[in-house]
C-alpha positions as CSV (number, residue, x, y, z in Angstrom):
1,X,147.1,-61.2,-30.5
2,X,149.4,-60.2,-28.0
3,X,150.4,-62.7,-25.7
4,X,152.3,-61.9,-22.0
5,X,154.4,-64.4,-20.7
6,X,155.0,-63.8,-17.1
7,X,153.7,-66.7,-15.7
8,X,156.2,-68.8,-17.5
9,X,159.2,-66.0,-16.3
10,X,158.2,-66.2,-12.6
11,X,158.0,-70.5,-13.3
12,X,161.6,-70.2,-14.2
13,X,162.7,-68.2,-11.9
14,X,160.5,-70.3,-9.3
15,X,159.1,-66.6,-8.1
16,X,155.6,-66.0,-6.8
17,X,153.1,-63.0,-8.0
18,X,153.5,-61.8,-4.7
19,X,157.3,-61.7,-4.7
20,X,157.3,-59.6,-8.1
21,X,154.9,-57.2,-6.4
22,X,157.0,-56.4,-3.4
23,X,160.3,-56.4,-5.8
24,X,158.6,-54.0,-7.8
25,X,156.4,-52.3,-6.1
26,X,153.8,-53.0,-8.8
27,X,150.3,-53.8,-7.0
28,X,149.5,-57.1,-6.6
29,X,146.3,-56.4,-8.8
30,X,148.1,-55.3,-11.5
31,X,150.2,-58.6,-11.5
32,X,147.6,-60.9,-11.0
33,X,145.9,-59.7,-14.5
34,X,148.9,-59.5,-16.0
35,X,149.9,-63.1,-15.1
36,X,146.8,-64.0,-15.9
37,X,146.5,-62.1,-19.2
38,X,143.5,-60.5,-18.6
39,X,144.6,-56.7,-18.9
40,X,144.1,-54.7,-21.9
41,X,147.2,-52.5,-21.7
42,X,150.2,-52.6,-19.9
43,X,152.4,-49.5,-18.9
44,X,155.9,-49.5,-20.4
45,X,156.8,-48.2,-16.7
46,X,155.8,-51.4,-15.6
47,X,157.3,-53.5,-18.2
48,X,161.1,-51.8,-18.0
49,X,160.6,-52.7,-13.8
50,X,159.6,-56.0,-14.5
51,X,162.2,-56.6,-17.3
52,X,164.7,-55.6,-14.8
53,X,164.1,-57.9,-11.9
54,X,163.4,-60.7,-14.1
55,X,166.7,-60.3,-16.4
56,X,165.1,-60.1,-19.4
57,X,164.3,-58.5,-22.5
58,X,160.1,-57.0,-23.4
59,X,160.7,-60.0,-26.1
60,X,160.7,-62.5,-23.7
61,X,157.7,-61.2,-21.4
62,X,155.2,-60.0,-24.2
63,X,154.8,-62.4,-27.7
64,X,152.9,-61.8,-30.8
65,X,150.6,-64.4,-32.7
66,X,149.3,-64.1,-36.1
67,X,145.5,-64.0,-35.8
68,X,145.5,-66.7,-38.4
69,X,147.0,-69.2,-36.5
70,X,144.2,-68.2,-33.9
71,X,141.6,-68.8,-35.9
72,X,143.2,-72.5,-37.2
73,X,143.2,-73.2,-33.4
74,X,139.4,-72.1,-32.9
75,X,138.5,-74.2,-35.5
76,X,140.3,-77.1,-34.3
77,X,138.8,-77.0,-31.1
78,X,135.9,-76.8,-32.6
79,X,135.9,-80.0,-34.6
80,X,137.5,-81.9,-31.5
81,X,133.6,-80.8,-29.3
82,X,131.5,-81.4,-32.4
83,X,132.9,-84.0,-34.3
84,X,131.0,-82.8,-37.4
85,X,131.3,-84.6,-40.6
86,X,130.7,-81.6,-42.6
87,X,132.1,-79.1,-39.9
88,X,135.4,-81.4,-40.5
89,X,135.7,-80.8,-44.2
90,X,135.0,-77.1,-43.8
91,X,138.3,-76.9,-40.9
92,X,140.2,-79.2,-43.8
93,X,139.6,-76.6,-46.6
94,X,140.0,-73.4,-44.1
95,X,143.2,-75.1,-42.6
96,X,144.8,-75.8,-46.2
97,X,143.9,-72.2,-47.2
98,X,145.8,-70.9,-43.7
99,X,148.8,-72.9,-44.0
100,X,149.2,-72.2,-47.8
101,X,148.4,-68.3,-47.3
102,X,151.6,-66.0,-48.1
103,X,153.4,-64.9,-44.9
């Protein structure tokens, strides 16, 4: 999964959505759901003029996490709500297997 960390850049650099939109001249919408993580594809356009106001690199705007890890989170969650006795051996097992898989 492909994670974008804009809301964390603007937190550092104490800058608003709205601010980046004027600076950039990327519409507000378009901010919004990337701040929020809600788009589905981002243009690289956008991404170079964001990279350049924010002084940064794509790497620190857009992340990757293994869908495994994902999954070990799910689970996890998961137990916490349900609080299972067999649903909590099933997430030990399924967790061992994760964290033991070959990377």
């Amino acid at each position: 999964m492909i994670n974008i960390l804009l809301s964390n850049r603007l937190g550092e650099r104490r800058m608003t959505q709205k601010d980046l939109a004027d600076m950039t001249g990327i519409r507000p919408t378009t901010i919004l759901n990337l701040f929020n993580e809600t788009t589905r594809f981002i243009s690289l356009e956008h991404l170079d003029i964001i990279c350049e106001i924010l002084e940064c690199d794509v790497c620190d705007i857009l992340t990757r996490r293994k869908h495994q890890v994902e999954q070990a989170e799910k689970l996890a969650r998961r137990l916490i709500a349900t609080k299972d006795e067999g649903f909590m051996k099933l997430m030990e097992s399924t967790a061992g297997k994760i964290l033991n898989a070959p990377r």
